[in-house]
C-alpha positions as CSV (number, residue, x, y, z in Angstrom):
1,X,-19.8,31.8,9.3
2,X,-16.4,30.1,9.8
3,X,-15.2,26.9,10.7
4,X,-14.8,26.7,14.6
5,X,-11.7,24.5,13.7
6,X,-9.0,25.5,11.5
7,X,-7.4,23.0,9.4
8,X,-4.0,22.0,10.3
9,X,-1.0,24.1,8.9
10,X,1.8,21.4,7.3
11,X,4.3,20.7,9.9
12,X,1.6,20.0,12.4
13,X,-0.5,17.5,10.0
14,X,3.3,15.9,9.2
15,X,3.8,15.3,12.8
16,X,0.5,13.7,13.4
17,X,0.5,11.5,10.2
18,X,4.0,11.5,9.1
19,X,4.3,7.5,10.7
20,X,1.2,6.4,9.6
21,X,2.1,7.5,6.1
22,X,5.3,5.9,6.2
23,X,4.2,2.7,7.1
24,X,1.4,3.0,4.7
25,X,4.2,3.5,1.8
26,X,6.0,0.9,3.1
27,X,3.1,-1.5,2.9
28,X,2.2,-0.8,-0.8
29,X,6.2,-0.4,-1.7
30,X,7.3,-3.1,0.0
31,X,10.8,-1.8,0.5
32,X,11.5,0.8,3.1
33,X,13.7,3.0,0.6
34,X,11.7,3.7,-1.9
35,X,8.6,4.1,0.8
36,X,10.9,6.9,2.4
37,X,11.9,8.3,-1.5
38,X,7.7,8.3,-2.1
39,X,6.7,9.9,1.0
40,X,9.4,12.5,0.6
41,X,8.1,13.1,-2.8
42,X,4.5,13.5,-1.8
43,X,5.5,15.8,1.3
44,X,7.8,17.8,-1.1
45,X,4.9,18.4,-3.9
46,X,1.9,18.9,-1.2
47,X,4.3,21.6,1.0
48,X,3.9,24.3,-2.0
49,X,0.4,23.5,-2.0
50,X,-0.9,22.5,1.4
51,X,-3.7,25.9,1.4
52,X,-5.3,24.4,-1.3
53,X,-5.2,20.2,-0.3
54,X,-7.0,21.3,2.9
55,X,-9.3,23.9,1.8
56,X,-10.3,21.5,-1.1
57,X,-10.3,18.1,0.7
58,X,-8.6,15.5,2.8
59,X,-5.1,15.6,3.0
60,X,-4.8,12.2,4.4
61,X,-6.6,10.5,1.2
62,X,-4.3,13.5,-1.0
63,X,-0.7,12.3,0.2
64,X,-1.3,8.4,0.0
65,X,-2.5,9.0,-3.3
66,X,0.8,11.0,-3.8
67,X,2.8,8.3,-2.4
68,X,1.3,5.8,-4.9
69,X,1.8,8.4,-7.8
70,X,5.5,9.2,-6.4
71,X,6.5,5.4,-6.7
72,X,5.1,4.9,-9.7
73,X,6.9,7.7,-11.3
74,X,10.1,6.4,-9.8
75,X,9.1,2.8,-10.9
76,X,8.5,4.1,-14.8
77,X,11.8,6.4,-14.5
78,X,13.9,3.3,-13.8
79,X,12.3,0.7,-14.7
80,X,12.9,-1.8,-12.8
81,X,10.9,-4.1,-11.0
82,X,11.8,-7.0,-7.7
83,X,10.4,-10.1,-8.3
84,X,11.0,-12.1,-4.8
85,X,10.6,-16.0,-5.1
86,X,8.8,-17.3,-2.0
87,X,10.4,-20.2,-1.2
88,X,7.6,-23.0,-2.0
89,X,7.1,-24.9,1.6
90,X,6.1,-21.5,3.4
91,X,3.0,-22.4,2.0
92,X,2.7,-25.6,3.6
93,X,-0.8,-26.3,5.5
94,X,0.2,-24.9,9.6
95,X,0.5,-27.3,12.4
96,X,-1.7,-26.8,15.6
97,X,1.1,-26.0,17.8
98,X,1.7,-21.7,18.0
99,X,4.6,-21.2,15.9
100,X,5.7,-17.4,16.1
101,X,8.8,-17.6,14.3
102,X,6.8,-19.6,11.4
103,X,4.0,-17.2,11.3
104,X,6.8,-14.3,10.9
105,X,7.8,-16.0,7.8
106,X,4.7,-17.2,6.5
107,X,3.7,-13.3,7.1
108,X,6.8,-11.8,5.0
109,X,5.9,-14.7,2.2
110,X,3.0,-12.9,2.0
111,X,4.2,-9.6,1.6
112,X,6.8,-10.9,-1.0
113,X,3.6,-12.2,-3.1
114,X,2.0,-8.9,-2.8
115,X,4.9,-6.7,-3.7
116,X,5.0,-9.1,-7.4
117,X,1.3,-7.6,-7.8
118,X,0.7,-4.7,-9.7
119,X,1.1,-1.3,-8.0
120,X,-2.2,-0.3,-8.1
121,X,-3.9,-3.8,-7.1
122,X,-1.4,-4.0,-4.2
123,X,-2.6,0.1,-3.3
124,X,-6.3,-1.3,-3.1
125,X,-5.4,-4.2,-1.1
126,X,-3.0,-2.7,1.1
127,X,-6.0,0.0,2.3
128,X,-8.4,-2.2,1.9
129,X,-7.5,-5.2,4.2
130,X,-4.7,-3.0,6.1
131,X,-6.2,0.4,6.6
132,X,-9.9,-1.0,6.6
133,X,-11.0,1.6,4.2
134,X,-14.4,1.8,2.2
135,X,-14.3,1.0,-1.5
136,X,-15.2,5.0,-2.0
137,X,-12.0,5.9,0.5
138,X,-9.8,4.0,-1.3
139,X,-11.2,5.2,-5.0
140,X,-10.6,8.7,-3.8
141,X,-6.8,8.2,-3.1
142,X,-6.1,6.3,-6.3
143,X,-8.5,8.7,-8.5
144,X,-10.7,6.2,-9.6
145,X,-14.1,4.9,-9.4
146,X,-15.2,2.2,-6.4
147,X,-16.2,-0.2,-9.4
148,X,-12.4,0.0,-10.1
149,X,-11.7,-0.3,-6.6
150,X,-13.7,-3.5,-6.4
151,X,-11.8,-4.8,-9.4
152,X,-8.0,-4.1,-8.8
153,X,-9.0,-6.1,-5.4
154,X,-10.5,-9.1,-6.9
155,X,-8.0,-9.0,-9.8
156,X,-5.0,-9.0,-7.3
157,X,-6.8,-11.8,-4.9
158,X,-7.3,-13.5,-7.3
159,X,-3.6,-13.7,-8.5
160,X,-2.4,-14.3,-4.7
161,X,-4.7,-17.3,-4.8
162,X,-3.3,-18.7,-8.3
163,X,0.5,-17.6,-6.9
164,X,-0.2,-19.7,-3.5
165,X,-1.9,-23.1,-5.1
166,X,1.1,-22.7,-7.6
167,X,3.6,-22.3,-4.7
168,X,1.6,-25.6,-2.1
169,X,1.8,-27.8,-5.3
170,X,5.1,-27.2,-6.3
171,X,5.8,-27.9,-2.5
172,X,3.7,-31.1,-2.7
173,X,6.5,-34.3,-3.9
C-alpha cells in the first residue's frame, strides 16, 4: 500500500522552505552571512542525500539541524567568536508612551545578548520562543534528548537574565 502523497523531490521542498530556513539561520547566527554560508552548507550536504532525509524522516527538523551543525563547524574552523556590547541604558525600564523606534533597538539589544550565548542554548531558544516548537521538536533537530532541550533553555535564560540586571545596574548612576 503506498503513500497517496509523495514526498517532495529537493528543489520543490527548497522553494517552499528555503525563507523560512534562512530566517531561521539567521535567528540562531545572528549575522546574515554566515546564516546564508550555513544554509548553503546544509542544502549542499542534504542534495546528495535528499531520498534518504525524506524516506527516513522530516526534512524540516534535518536541515535546521544541519544549519546548526554547519555554523558550528565554520565557528570551530575559524575560531572566532562576536561579542557585541549592548550599550547599558537599552535596558532602561520603558516609558508608557509607544515608542517604535525604541522598541527596534531594545529588540536588536536583545538579539545582540543572544548571539553572546552559546550556539546550542541560542538554537533551543531561538525554536523554542521563535518557532514555537515542542521540547521533543527541538531535541530532534539538535540530536539530543528533551531533558537537554529543557536545560540549554534554562541555562541560556538564565544568563540573559544575569546579562540584563548586569547591563540596568551598570545603567543605574
Amino acid at each position: 500500500m503506498g503513500n497517496s502523497e509523495d514526498p517532495p523531490d529537493f528543489q520543490s521542498w527548497v522553494r517552499t522552505h528555503g525563507d523560512a530556513l534562512m530566517r531561521f539561520a539567521y535567528l540562531v547566527i545572528g549575522d546574515r552571512d554566515r546564516a546564508a554560508d550555513a544554509v548553503q552548507d546544509a542544502l549542499v550536504s542534504a542534495c546528495q542525500r535528499w531520498q534518504r532525509i525524506v524516506t527516513h524522516g522530516s526534512p524540516d527538523a534535518y536541515l535546521r539541524r544541519c544549519v546548526v551543525n554547519a555554523d558550528n563547524s565554520r565557528w570551530r574552523r575559524f575560531l572566532r567568536r562576536e561579542r557585541l556590547e549592548p550599550d547599558p541604558t537599552l535596558f532602561a525600564r520603558p516609558s508608557t508612551t509607544v515608542d517604535t523606534a525604541g522598541q527596534v533597538v531594545l529588540e536588536d539589544a536583545m538579539w545582540s545578548l543572544c548571539r553572546q550565548l552559546p550556539p546550542r542554548q541560542r538554537a533551543a531558544i531561538v525554536l523554542r520562543y521563535y518557532d514555537d516548537r515542542a521540547d521533543a521538536e527541538i531535541a530532534a533537530i539538535l540530536g539530543c534528548s528533551a531533558n537537554t532541550v529543557r536545560s540549554q533553555i534554562h541555562r541560556g535564560l538564565a544568563t540573559l537574565r544575569t546579562s540584563i540586571h548586569a547591563t540596568e545596574e551598570a545603567a543605574t548612576p
